[in-house]
Structures are given as C-alpha cells and as structure tokens.
PDB file of N, CA, C and O in Angstrom:
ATOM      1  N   UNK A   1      22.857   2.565  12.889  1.00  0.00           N
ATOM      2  CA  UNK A   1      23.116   2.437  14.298  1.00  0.00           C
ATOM      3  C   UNK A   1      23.256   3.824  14.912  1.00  0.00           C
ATOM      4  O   UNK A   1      23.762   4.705  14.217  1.00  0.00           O
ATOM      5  N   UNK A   2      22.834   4.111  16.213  1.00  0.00           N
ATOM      6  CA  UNK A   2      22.991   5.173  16.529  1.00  0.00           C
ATOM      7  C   UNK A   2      24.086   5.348  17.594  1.00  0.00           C
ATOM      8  O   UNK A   2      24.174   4.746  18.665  1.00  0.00           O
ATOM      9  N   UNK A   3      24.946   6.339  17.066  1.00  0.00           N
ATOM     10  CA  UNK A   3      25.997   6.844  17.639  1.00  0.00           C
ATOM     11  C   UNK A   3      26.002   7.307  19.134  1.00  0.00           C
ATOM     12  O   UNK A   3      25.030   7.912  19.584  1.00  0.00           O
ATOM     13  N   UNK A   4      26.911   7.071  19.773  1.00  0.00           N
ATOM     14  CA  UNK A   4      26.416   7.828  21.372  1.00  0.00           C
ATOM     15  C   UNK A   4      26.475   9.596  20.676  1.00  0.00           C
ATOM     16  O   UNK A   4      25.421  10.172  20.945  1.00  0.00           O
ATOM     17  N   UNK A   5      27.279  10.320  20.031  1.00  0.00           N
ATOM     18  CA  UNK A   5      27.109  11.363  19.504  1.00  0.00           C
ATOM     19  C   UNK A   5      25.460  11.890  19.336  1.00  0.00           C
ATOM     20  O   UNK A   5      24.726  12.788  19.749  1.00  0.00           O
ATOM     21  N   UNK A   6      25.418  10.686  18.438  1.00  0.00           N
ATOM     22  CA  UNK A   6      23.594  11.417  18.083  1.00  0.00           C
ATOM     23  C   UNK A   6      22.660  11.001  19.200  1.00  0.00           C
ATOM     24  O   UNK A   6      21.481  11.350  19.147  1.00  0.00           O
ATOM     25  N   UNK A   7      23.001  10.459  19.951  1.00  0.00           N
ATOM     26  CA  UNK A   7      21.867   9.908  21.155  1.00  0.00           C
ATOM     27  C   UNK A   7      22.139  11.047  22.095  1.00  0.00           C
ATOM     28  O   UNK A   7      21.136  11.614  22.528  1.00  0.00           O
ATOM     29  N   UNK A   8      23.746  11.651  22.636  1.00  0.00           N
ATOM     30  CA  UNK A   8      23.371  12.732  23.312  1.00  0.00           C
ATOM     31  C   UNK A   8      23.240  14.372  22.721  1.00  0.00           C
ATOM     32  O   UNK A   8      23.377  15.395  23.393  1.00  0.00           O
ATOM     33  N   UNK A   9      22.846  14.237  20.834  1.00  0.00           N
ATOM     34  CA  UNK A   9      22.034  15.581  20.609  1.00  0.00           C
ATOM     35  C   UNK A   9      20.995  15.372  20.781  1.00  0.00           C
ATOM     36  O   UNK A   9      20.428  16.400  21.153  1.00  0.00           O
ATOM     37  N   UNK A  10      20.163  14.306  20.699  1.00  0.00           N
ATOM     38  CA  UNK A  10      19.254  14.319  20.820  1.00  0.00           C
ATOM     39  C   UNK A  10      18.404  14.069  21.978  1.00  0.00           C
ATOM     40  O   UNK A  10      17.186  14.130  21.812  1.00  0.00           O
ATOM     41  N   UNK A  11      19.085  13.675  23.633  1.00  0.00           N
ATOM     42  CA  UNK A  11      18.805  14.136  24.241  1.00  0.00           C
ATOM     43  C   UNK A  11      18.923  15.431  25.036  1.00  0.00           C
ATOM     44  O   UNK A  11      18.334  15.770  26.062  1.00  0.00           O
ATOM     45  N   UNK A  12      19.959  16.158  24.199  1.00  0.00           N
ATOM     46  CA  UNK A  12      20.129  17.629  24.925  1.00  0.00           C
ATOM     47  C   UNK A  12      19.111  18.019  24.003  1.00  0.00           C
ATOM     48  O   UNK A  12      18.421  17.120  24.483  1.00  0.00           O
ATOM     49  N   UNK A  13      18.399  18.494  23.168  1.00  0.00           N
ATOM     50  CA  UNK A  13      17.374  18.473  22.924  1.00  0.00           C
ATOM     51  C   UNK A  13      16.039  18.826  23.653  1.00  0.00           C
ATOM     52  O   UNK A  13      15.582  19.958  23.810  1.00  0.00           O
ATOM     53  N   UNK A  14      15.549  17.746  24.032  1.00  0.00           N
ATOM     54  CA  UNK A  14      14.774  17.851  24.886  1.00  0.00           C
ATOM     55  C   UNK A  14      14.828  17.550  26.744  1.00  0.00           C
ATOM     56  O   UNK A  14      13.937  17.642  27.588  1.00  0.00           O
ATOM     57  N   UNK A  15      15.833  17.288  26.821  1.00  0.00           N
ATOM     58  CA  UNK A  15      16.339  17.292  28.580  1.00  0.00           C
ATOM     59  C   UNK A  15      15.498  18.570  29.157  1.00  0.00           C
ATOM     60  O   UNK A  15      15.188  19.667  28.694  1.00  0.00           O
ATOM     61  N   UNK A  16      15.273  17.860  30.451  1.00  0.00           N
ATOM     62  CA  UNK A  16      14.425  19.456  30.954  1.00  0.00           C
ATOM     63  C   UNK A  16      15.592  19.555  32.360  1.00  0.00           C
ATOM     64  O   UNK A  16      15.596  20.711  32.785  1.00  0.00           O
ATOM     65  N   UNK A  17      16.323  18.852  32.964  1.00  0.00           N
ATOM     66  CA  UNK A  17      17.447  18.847  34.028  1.00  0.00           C
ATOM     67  C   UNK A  17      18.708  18.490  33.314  1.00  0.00           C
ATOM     68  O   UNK A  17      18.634  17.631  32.435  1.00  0.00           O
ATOM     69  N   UNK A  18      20.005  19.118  33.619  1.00  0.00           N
ATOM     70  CA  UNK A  18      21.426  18.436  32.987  1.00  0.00           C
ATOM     71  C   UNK A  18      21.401  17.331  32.968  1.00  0.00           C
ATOM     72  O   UNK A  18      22.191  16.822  32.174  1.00  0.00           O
ATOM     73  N   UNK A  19      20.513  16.367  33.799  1.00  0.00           N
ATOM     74  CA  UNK A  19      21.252  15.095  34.361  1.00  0.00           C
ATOM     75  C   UNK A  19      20.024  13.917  33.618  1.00  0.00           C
ATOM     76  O   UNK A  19      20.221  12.706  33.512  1.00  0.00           O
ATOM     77  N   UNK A  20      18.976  14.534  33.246  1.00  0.00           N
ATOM     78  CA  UNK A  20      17.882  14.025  32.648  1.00  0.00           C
ATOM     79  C   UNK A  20      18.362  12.821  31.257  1.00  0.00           C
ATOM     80  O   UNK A  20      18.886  12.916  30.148  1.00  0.00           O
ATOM     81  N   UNK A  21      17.952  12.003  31.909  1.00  0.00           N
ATOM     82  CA  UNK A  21      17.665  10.564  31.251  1.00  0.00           C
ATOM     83  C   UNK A  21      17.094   9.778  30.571  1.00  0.00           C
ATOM     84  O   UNK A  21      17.208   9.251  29.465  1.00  0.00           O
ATOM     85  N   UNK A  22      16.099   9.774  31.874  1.00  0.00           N
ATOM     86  CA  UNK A  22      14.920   8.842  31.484  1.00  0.00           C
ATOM     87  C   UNK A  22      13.705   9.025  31.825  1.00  0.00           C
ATOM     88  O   UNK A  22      13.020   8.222  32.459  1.00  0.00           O
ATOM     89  N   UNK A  23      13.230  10.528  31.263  1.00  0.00           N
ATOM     90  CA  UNK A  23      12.466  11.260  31.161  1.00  0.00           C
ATOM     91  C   UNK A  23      11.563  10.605  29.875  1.00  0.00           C
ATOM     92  O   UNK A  23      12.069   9.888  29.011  1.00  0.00           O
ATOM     93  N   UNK A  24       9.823  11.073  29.926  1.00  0.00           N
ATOM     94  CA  UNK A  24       9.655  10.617  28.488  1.00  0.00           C
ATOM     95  C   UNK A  24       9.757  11.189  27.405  1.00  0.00           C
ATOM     96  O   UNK A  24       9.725  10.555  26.350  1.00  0.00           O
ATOM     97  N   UNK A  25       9.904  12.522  27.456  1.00  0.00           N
ATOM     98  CA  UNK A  25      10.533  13.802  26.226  1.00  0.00           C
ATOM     99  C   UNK A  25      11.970  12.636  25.712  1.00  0.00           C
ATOM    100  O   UNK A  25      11.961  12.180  24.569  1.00  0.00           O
ATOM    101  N   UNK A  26      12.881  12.346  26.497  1.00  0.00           N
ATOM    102  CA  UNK A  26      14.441  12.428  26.328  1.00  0.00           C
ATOM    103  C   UNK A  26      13.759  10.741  25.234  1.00  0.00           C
ATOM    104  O   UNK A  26      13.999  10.622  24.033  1.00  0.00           O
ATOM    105  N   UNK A  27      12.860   9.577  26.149  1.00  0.00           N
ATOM    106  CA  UNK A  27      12.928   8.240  25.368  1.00  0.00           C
ATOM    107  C   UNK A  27      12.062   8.382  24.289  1.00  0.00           C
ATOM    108  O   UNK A  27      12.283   7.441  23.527  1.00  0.00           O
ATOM    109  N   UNK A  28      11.120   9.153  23.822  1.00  0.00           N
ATOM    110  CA  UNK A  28      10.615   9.898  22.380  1.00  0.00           C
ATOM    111  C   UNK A  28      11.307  10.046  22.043  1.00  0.00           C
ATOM    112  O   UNK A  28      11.455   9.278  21.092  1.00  0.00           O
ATOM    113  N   UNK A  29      12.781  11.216  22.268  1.00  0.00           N
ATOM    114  CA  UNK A  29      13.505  11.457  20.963  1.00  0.00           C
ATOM    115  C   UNK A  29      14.565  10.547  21.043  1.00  0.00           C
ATOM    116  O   UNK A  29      15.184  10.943  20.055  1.00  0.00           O
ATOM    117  N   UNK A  30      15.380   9.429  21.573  1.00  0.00           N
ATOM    118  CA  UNK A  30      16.109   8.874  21.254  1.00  0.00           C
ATOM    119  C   UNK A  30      15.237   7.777  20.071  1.00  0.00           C
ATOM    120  O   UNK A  30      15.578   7.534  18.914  1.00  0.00           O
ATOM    121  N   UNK A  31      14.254   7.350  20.684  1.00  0.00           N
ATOM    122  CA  UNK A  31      13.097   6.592  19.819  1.00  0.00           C
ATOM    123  C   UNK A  31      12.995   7.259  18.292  1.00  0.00           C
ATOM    124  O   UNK A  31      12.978   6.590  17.258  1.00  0.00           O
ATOM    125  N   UNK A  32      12.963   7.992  18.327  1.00  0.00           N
ATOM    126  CA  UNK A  32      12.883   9.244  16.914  1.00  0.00           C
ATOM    127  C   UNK A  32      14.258   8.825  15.825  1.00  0.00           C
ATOM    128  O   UNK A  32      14.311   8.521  14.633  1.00  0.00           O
ATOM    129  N   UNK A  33      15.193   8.972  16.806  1.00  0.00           N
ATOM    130  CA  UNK A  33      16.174   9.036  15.926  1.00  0.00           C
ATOM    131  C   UNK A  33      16.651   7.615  15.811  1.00  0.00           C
ATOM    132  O   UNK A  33      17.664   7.578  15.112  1.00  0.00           O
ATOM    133  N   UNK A  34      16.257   6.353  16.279  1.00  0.00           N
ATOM    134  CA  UNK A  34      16.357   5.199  16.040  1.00  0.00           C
ATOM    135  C   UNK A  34      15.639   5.131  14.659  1.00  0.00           C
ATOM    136  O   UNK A  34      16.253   5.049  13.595  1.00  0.00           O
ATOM    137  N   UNK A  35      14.018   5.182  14.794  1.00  0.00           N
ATOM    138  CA  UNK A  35      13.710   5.090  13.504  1.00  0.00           C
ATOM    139  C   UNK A  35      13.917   5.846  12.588  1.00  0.00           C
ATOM    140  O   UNK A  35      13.591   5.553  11.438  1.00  0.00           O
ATOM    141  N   UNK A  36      14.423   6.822  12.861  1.00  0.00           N
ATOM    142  CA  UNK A  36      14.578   7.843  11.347  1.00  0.00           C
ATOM    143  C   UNK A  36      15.937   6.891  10.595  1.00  0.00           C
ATOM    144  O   UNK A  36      15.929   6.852   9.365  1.00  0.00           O
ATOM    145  N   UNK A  37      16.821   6.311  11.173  1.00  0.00           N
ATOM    146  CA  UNK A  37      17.539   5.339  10.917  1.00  0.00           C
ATOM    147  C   UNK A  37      17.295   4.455  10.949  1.00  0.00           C
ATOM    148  O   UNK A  37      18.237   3.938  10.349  1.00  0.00           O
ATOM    149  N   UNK A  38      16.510   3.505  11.282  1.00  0.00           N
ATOM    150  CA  UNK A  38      15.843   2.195  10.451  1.00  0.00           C
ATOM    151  C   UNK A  38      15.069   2.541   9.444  1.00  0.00           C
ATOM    152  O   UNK A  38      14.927   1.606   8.657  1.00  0.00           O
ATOM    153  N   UNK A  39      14.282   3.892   9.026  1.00  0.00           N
ATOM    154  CA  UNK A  39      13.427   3.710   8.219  1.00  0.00           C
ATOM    155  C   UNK A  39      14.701   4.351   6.616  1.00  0.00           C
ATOM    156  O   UNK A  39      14.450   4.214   5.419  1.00  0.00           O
ATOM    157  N   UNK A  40      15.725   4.881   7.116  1.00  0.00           N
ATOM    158  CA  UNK A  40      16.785   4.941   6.190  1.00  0.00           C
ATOM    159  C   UNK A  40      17.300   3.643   5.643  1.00  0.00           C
ATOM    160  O   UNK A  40      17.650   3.541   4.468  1.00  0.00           O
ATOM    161  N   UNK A  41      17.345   2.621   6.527  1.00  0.00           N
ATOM    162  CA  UNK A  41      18.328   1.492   6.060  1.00  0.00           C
ATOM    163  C   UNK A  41      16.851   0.562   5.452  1.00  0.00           C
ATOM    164  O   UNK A  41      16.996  -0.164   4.469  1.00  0.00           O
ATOM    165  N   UNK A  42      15.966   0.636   5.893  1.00  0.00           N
ATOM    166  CA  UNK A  42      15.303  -0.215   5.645  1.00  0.00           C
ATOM    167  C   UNK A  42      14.701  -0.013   3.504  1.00  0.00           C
ATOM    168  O   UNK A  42      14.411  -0.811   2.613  1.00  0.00           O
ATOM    169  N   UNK A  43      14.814   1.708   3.637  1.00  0.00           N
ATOM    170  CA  UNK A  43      14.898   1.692   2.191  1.00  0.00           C
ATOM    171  C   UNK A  43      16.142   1.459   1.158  1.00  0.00           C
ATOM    172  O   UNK A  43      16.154   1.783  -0.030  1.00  0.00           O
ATOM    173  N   UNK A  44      16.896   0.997   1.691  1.00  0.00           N
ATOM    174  CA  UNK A  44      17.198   0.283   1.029  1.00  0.00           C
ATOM    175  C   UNK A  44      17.712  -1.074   0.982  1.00  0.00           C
ATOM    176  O   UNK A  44      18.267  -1.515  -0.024  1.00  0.00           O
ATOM    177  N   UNK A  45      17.542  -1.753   2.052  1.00  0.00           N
ATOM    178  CA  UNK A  45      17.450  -3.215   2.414  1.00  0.00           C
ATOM    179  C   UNK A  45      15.594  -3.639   2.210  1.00  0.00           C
ATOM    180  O   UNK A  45      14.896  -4.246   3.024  1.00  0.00           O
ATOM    181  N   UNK A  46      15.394  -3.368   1.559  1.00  0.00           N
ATOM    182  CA  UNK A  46      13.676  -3.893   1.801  1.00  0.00           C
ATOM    183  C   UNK A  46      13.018  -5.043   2.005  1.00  0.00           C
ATOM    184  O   UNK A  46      11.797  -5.128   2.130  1.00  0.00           O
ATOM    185  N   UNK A  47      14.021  -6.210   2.056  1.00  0.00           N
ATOM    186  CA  UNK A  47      13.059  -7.252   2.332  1.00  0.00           C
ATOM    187  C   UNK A  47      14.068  -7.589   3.592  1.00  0.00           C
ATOM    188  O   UNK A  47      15.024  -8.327   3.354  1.00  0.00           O
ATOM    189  N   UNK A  48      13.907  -7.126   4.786  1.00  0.00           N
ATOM    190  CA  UNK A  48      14.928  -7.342   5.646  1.00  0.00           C
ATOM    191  C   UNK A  48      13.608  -6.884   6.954  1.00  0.00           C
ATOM    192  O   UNK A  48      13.258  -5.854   7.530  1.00  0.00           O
ATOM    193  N   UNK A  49      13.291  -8.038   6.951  1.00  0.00           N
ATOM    194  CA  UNK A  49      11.610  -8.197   7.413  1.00  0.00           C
ATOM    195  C   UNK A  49      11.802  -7.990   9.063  1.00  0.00           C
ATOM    196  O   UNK A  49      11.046  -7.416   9.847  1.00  0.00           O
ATOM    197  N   UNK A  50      13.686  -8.975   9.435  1.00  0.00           N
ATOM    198  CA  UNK A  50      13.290  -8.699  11.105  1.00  0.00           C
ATOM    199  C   UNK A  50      13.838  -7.591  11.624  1.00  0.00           C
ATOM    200  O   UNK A  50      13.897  -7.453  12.846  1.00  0.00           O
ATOM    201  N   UNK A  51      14.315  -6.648  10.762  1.00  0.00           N
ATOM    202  CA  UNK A  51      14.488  -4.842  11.178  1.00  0.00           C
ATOM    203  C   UNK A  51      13.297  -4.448  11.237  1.00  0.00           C
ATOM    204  O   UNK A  51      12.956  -3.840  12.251  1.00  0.00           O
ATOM    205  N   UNK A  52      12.342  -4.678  10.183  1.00  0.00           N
ATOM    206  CA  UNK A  52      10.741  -4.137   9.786  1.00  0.00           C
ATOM    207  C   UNK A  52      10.275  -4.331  11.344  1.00  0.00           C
ATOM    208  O   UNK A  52       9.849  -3.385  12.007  1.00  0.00           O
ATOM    209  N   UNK A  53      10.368  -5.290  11.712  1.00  0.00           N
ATOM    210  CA  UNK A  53       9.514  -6.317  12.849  1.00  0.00           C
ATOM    211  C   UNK A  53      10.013  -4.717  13.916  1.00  0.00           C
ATOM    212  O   UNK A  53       9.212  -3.810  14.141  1.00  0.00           O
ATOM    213  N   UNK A  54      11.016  -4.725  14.262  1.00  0.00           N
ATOM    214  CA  UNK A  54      12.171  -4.401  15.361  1.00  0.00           C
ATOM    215  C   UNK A  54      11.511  -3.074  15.171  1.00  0.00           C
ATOM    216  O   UNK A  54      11.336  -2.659  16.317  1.00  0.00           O
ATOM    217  N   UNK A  55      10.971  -2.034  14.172  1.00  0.00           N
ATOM    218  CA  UNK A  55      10.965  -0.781  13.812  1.00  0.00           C
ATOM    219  C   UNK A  55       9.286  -0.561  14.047  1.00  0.00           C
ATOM    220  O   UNK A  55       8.845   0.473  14.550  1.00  0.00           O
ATOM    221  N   UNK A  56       8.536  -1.541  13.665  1.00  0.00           N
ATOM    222  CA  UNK A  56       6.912  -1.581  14.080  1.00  0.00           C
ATOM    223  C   UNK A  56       7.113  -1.684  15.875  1.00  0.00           C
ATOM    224  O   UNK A  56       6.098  -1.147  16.321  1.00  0.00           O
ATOM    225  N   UNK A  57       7.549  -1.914  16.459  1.00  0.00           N
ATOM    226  CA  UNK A  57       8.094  -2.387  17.819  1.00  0.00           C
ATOM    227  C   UNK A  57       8.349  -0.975  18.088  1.00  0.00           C
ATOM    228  O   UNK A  57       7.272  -0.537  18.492  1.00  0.00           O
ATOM    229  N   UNK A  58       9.334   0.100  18.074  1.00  0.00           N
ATOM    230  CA  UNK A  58       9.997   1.358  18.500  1.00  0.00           C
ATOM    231  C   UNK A  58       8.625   1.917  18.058  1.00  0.00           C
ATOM    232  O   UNK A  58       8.020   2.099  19.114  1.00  0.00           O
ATOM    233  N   UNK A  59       7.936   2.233  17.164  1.00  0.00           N
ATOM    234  CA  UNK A  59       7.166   3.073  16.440  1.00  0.00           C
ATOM    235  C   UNK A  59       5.736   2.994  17.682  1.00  0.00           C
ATOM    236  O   UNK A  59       5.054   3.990  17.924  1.00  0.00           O
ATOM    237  N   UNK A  60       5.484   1.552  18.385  1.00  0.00           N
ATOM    238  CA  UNK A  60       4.490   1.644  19.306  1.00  0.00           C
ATOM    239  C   UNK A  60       5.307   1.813  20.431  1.00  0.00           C
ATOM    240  O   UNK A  60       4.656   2.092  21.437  1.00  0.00           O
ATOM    241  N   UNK A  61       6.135   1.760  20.542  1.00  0.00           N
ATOM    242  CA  UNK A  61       6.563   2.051  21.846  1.00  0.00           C
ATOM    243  C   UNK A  61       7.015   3.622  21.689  1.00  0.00           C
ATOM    244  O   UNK A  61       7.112   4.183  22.780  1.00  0.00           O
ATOM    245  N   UNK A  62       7.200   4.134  20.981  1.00  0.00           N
ATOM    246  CA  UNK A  62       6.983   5.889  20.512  1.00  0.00           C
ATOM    247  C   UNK A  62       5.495   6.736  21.029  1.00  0.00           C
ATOM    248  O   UNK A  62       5.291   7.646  21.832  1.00  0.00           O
ATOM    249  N   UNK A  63       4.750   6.051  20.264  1.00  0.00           N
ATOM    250  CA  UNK A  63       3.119   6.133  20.500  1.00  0.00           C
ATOM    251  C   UNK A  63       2.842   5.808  21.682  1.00  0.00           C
ATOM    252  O   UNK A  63       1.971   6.603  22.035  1.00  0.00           O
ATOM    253  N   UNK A  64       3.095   5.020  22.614  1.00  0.00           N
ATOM    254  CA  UNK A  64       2.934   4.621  23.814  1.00  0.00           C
ATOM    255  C   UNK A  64       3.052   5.622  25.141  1.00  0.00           C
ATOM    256  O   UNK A  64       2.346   5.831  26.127  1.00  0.00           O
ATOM    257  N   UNK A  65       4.408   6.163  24.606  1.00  0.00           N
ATOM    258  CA  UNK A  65       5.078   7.306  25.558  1.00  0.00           C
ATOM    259  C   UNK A  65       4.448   8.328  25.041  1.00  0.00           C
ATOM    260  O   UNK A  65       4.217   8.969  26.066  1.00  0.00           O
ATOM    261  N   UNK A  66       3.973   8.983  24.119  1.00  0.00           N
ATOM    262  CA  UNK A  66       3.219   9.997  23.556  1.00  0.00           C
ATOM    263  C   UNK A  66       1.728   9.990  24.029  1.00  0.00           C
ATOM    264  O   UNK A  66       1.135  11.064  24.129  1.00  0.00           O
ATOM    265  N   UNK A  67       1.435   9.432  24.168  1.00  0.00           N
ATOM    266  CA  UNK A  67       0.057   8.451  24.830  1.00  0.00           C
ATOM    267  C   UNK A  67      -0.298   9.419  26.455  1.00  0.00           C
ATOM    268  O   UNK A  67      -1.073  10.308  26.808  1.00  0.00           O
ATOM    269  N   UNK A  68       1.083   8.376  27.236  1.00  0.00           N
ATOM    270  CA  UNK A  68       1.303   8.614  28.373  1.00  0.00           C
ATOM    271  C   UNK A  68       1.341  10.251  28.705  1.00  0.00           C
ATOM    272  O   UNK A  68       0.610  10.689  29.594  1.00  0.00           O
ATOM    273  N   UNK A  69       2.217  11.128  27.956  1.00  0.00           N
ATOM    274  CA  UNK A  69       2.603  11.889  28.225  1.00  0.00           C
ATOM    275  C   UNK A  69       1.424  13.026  27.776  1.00  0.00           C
ATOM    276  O   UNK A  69       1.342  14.058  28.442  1.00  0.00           O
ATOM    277  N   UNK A  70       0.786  12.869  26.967  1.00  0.00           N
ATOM    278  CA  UNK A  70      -0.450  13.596  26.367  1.00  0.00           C
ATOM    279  C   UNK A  70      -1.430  13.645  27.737  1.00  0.00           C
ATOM    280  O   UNK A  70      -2.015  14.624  28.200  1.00  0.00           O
ATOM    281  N   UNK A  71      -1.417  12.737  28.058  1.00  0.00           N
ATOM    282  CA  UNK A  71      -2.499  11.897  29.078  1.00  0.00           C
ATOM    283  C   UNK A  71      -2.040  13.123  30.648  1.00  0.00           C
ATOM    284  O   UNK A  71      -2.661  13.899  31.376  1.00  0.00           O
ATOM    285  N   UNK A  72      -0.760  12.689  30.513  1.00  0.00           N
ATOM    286  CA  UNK A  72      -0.754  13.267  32.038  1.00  0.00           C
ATOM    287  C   UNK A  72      -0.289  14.934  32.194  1.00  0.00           C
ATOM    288  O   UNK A  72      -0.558  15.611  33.187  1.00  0.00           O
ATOM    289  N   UNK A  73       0.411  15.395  31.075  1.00  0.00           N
ATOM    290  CA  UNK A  73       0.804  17.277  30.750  1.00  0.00           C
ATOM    291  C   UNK A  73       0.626  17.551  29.676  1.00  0.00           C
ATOM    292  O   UNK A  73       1.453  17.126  28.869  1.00  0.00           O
ATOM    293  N   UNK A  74      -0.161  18.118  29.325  1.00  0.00           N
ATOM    294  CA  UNK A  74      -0.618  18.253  27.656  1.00  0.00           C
ATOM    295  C   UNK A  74       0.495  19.480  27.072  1.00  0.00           C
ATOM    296  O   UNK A  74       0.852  19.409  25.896  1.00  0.00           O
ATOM    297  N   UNK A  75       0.937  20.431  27.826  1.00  0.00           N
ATOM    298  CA  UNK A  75       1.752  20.889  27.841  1.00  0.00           C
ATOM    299  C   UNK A  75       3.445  20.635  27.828  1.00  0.00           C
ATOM    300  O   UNK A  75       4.242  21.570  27.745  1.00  0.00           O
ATOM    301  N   UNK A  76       3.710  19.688  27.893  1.00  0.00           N
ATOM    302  CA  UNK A  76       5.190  18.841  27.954  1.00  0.00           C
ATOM    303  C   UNK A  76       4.909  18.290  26.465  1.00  0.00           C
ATOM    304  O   UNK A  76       5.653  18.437  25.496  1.00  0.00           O
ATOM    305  N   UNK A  77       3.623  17.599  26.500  1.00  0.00           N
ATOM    306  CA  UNK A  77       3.210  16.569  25.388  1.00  0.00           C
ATOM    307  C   UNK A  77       3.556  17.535  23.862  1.00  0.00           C
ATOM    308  O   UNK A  77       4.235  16.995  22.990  1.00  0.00           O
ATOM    309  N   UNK A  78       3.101  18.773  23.682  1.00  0.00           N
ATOM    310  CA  UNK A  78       3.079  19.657  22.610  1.00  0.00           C
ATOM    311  C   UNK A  78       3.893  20.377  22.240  1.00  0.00           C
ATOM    312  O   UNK A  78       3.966  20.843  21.103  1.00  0.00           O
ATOM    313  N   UNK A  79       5.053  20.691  23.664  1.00  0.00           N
ATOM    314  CA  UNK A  79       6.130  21.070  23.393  1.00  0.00           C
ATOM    315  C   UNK A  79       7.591  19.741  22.853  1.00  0.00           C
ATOM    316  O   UNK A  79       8.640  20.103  22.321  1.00  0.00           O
ATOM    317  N   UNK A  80       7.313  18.578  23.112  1.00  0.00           N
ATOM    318  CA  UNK A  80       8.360  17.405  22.521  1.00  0.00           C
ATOM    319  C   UNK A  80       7.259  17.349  21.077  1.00  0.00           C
ATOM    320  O   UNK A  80       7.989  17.334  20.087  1.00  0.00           O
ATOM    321  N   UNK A  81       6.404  17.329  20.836  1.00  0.00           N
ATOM    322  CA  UNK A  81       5.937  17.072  19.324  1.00  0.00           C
ATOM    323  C   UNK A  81       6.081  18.616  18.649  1.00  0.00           C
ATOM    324  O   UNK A  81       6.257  18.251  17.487  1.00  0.00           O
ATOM    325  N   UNK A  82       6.118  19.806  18.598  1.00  0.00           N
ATOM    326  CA  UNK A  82       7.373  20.676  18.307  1.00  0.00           C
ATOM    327  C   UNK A  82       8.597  20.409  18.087  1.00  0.00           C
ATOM    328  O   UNK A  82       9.050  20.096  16.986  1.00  0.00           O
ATOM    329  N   UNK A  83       9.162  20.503  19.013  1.00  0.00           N
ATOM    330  CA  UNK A  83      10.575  20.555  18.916  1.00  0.00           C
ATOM    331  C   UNK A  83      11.227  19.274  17.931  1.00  0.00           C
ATOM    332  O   UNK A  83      12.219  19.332  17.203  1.00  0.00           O
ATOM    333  N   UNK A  84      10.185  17.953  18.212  1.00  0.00           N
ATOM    334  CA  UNK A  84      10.977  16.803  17.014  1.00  0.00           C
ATOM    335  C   UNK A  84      10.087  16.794  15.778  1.00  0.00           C
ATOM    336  O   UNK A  84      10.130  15.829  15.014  1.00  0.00           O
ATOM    337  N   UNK A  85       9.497  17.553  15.611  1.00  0.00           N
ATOM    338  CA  UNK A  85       8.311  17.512  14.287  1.00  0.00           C
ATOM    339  C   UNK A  85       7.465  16.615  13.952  1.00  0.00           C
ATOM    340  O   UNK A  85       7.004  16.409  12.829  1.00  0.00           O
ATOM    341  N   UNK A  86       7.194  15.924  15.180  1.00  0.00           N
ATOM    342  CA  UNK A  86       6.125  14.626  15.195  1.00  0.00           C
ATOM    343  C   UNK A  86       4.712  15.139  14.886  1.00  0.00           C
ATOM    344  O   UNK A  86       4.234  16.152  15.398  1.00  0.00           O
ATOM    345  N   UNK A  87       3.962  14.190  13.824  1.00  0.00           N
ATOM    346  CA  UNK A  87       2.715  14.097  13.865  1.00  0.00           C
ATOM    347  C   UNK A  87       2.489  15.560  12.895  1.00  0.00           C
ATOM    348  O   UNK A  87       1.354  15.948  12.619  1.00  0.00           O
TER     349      UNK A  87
END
C-alpha cells in the first residue's frame, strides 16, 4: 500500500509548481510507485490473480499517460522517463 509519505516523495519528484497535482509527470510517478509495490507483493502472493488484474490496469494506464505526454512535449516526456528510470 502506498503511504501518503511515499506518494508525496514521489510527487516532489517530479512536480514542476509547489502546488502541482495532477500533472502527468506527478500521475506517472505515483503510478510507478504503485506498481513497484504490487509487483513486490505480487512475488510473493502469486496466484492472487485480482491484484495481477488491478496491476495490468495501472501498467496501461502508465503507458497511456506516457503516450499522451510523448505526443504533446517530447521534452517533459524524456525528462519524467529519466528521472523515474522508465523504459
């Protein structure tokens, strides 16, 4: 589960304003650190199919916003896949 702790390192992180939210840099990396923690629990719960389900789900909706964001500043796009070590 993710902690409000780790949800706001990881949006100070990539925030580009103090007040920045719901930016798509900030919902990539909260997305990031969701699955880096499902894909922790899931090794070792492995047949725990409707986390699997829940984690294929974040993982396109990761890709989605990466998508978007590639699409419209290629420059924003290359600096959040830096900074979280995506791809």
């Amino acid at each position: 589960m993710l902690t409000t702790r780790k949800k706001a390192n990881a949006i100070k992180t990539v925030q580009i304003h103090d007040t920045d939210t719901g930016s798509p840099e900030v919902q990539i990396s909260i997305l990031s650190k969701k699955i880096t923690e499902l894909t922790d629990h899931l090794k070792v719960h492995k047949k725990d199919n409707h986390s699997r389900r829940g984690l294929i789900q974040m993982v396109a909706d990761r890709r989605t916003h990466l998508k978007y964001l590639e699409a419209n500043n290629k420059k924003r796009y290359t600096t959040v896949v830096t900074k979280l070590g995506l791809k």
